[in-house]
Each structure stands twice: as C-alpha cells, then as structure tokens.
N, C-alpha and C positions, 0 to 999 in steps of 0.2 A: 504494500500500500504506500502510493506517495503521498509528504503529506507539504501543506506550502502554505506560506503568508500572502493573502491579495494584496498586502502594502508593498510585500519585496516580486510581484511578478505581472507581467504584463501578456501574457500568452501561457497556457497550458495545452497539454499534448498527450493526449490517453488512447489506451486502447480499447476496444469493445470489450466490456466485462472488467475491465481495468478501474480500479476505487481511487481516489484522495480524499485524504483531510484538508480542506483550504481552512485556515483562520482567518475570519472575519477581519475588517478593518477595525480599529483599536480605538474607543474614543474614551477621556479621563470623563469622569464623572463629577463635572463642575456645571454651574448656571453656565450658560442658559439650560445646558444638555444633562438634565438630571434623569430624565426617563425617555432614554432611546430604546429604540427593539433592531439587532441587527438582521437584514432580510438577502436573500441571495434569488436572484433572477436568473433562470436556469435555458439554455438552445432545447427543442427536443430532442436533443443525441445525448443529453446527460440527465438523469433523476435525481433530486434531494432526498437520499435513505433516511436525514436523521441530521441531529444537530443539537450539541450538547453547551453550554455555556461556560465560557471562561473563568478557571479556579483561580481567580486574582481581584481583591479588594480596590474600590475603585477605579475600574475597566470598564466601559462598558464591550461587549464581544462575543463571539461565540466562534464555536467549530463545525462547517459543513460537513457532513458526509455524503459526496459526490460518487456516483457511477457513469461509468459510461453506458450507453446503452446501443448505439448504433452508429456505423461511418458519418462524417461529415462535418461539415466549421459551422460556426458561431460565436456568438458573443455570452457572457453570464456580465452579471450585473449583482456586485458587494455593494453594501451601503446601509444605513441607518432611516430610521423613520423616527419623529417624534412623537410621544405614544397621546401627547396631549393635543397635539394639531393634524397629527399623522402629512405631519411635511418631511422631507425626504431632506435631511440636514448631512446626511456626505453619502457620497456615488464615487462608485470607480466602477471600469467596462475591464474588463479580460478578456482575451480574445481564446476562444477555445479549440481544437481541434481531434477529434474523434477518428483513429485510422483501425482497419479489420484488422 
C-alpha cells in the first residue's frame, strides 16, 4: 500500500486494484477555522474505502483510503469545508492516473 501527503504531491499513479493512504491537507485549529471537515473528491477510476482522522491535537485532517478501481486519468480534489457555512476554505487538485 502506498501511502502520501496531498501537501507534498501533485500527481499520483496507481494501478487497478492498487490502495493508498493520501493524508489530507493539514489545517491548525485557530479562528477563523475552528470547525473544518476535511472532504476528498474522487475520478471514477478510484473509490473512497474509508477515512480515519488524524491522531494529532490541534490538526484539523484526516486519512483517505483510496482504491483504484479501473484504467484511466483524472483529477481528485483534497480540501476542507467549513462545517458552519459549509464554504470550501482550502482546495488542492491532484492529478491522478489509473494504469491495468
């Protein structure tokens, strides 16, 4: 299983049936940002198995568990939502790719 930070990558590369763990992007839990929810927007070549939250005292973050599911590229989309406005307070695109 590979596993990767969305802060430290801009492309990922899997194979069909192939897992990673992405770690979410990382946000301190100060004003304004006291109650984010971190969300992962997934290509249909890859499924979100599962997603466990970050064991670290003010983080806000979590852990994808990604599959691959079938050939082909796309984009996934990391990021945060505000749980009070449900506004979308940080975004990053990853470029993904799915080979047989």
């Amino acid at each position: 299983m590979e596993k990767a930070r969305a802060e430290d990558v801009d492309e990922l590369r899997l194979k069909v049936g192939e897992t990673v763990d992405l770690e979410s992007l990382r946000a301190a839990v100060v004003p304004p940002h006291l109650m984010l929810m971190p969300f992962v927007e997934t290509p249909q070549e890859v499924d979100l198995e599962g997603q466990d939250r970050l064991d670290e005292d003010g983080v806000h973050g979590s852990v994808f568990h990604l599959k691959a599911n079938s050939p082909g590229v796309g984009e996934l989309v990391v990021g945060f939502r505000d749980l009070q406005t449900s506004e979308v307070t940080h975004r990053k695109t990853i470029k993904i790719a799915v080979d047989d």
